[in-house]
C-alpha positions as CSV (number, residue, x, y, z in Angstrom):
1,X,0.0,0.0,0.0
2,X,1.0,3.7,-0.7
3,X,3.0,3.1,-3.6
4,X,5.0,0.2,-1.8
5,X,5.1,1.0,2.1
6,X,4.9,-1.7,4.3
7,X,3.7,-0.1,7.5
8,X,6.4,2.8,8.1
9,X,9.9,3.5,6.6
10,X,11.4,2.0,10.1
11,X,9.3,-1.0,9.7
12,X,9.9,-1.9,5.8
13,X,13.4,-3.5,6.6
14,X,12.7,-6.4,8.9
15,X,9.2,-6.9,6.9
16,X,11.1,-7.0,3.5
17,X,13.4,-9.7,5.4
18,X,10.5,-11.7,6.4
19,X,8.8,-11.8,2.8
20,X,11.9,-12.7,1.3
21,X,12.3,-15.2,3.9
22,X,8.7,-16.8,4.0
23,X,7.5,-16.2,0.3
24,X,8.3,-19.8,-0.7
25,X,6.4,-21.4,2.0
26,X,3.5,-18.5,3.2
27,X,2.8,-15.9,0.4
28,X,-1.1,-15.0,1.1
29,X,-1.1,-12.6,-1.9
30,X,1.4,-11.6,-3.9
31,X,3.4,-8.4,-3.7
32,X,5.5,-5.9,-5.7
33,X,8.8,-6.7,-4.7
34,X,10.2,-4.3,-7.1
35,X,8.0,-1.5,-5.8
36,X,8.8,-1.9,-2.4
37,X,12.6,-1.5,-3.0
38,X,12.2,1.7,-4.7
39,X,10.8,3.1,-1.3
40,X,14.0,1.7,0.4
41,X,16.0,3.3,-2.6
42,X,14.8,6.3,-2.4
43,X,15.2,7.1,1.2
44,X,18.2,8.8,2.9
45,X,18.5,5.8,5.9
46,X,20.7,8.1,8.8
47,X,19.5,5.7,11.9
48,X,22.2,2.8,12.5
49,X,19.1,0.5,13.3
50,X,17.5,1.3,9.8
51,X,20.4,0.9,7.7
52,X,21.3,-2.3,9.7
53,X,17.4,-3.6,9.5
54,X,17.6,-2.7,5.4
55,X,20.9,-4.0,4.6
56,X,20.2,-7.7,4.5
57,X,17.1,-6.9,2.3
58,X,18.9,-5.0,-0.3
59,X,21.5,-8.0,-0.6
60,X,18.8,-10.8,-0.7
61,X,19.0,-12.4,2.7
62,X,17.8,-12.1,6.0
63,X,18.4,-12.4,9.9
64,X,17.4,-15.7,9.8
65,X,19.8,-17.2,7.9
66,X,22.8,-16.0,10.3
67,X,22.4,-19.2,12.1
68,X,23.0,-21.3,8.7
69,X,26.1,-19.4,8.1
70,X,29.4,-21.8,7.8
71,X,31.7,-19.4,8.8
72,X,34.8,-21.8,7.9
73,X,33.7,-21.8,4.3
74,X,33.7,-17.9,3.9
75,X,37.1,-17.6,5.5
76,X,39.3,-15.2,3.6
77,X,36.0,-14.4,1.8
78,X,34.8,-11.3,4.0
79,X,36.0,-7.7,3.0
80,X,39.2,-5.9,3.8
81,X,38.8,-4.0,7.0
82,X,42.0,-1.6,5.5
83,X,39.6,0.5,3.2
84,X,40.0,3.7,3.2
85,X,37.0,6.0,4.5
86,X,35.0,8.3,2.2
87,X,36.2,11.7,3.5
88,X,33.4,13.6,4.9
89,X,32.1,16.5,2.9
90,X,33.1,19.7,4.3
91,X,30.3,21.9,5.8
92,X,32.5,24.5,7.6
93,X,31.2,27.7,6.8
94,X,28.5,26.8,4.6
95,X,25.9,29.2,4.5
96,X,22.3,26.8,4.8
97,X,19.4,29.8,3.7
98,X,16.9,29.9,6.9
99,X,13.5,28.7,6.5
100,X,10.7,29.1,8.7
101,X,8.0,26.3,10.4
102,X,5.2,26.8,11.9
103,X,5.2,24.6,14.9
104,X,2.3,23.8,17.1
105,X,2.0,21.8,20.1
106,X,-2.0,20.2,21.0
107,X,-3.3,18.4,23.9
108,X,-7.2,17.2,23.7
109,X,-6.5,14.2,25.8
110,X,-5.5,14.9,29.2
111,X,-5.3,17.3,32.4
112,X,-6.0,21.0,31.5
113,X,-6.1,20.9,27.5
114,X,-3.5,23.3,25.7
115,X,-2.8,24.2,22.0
116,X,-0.3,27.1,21.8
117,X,1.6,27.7,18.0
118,X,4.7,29.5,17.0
119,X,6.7,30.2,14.5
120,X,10.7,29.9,14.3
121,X,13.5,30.1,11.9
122,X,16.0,27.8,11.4
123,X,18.8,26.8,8.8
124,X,17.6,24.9,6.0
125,X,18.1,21.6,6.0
126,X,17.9,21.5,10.1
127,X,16.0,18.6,11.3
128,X,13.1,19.0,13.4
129,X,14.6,18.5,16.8
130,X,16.2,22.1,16.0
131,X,13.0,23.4,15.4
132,X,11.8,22.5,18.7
133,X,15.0,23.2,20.5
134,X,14.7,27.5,19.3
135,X,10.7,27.0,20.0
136,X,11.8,26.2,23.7
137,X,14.9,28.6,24.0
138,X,12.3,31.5,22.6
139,X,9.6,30.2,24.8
140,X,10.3,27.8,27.6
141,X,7.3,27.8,30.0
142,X,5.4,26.8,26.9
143,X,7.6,24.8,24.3
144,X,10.0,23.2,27.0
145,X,10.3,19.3,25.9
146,X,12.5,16.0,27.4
147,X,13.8,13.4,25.1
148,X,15.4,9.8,25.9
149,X,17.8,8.5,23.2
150,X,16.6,5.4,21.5
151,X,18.4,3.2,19.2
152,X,15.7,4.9,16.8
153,X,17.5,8.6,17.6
154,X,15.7,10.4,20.1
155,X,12.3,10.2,21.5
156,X,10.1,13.2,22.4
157,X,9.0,12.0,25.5
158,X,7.7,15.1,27.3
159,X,6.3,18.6,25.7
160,X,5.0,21.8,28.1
161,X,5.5,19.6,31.5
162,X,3.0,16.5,29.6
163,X,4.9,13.2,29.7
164,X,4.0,10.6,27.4
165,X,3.1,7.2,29.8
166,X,2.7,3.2,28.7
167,X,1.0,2.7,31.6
168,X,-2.2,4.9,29.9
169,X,-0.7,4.4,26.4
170,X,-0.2,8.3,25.7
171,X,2.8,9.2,23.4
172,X,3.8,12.7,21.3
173,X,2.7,12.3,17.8
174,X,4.1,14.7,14.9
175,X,2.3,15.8,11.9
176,X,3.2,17.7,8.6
177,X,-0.2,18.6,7.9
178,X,-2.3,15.6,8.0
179,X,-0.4,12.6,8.0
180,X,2.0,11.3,10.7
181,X,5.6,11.9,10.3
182,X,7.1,8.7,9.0
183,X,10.7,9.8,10.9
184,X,11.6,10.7,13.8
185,X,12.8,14.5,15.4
186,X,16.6,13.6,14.7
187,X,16.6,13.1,11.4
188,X,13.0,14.7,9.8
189,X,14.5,17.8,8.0
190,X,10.9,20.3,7.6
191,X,10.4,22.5,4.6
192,X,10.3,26.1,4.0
193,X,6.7,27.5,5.9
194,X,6.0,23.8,6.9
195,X,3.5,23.4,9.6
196,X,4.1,20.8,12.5
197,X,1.9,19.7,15.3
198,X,2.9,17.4,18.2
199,X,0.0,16.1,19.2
200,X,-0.2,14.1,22.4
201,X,-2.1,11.0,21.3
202,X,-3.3,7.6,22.4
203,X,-2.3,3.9,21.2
């Protein structure tokens, strides 16, 4: 569905390993393998856990066939560990044009109901964790926000003194307009007049 997602882009690696896996023995309908890559293709992966969910995918295995590996047979067989890195591009001093987004923060679930807005700039190209780092440094008794680092990237885990809690199954949501933001704050880079709500939602 939607042009070849499978569920969310942190979710298509480990379910493109199990259709590869399983589609010789359970295939209850037929998919388009081919479509699904070019979602994995043409998204910049920047978590470790993505890239190393997606990598066995992309080379036509999966996790469970570590087990089966004869590790004596492919001795002398795995790559050089001497290569050279790729030298990082230089960004010193590069001038990113600033952008501005709209950023709203809504509770309708809990306590004493809030929905405040504001606007900040930010370099282009920031991601959205920037966005509401200058939204709580220009207004801190209304946009202040915890995170906990995840293997995901970080986790908004608190907005305006409201903590997210599994025990009632309440979590931050983001939105770019009406859908759910399929990354998360670390790595979701918003566009020019962009508007984002975090929504405190329910599961």
């Amino acid at each position: 569905e939607r042009d070849g997602m499978i569920g969310n882009i942190y979710s298509m690696g480990l379910a493109l390993q199990a259709l590869g896996a399983t589609g010789r023995f359970y295939a209850p309908r037929e998919w388009d393998c081919a479509q699904a890559f070019s979602v994995v293709y043409s998204h910049k992966y920047r978590q470790p856990m993505a890239i190393a969910q997606v990598l066995p995918a992309l080379v036509g295995t999966s996790y469970l066939e570590a087990a089966g590996l004869d590790c004596a047979a492919s001795a002398g067989t795995s790559p050089s560990l001497e290569l050279s890195p790729s030298p990082e591009p230089a960004t010193t001093g590069v001038h990113r044009a600033p952008i501005t987004v709209h950023y709203s923060i809504v509770n309708k679930l809990q306590g004493r109901h809030f929905n405040y807005t504001t606007s900040v700039r930010v370099p282009g190209g920031s991601p959205l964790l920037e966005v509401l780092q200058v939204a709580a440094a220009e207004k801190p008794d209304i946009f202040s926000f915890q995170t906990k680092q995840t293997s995901w990237g970080p986790m908004v885990i608190s907005i305006h003194g409201l903590a997210a809690n599994p025990d009632d199954r309440t979590y931050w949501r983001f939105f770019g307009g009406e859908d759910a933001l399929q990354e998360g704050v670390g790595t979701y880079e918003p566009r020019d007049g962009e508007r984002i709500w975090a929504v405190f939602s329910t599961y």
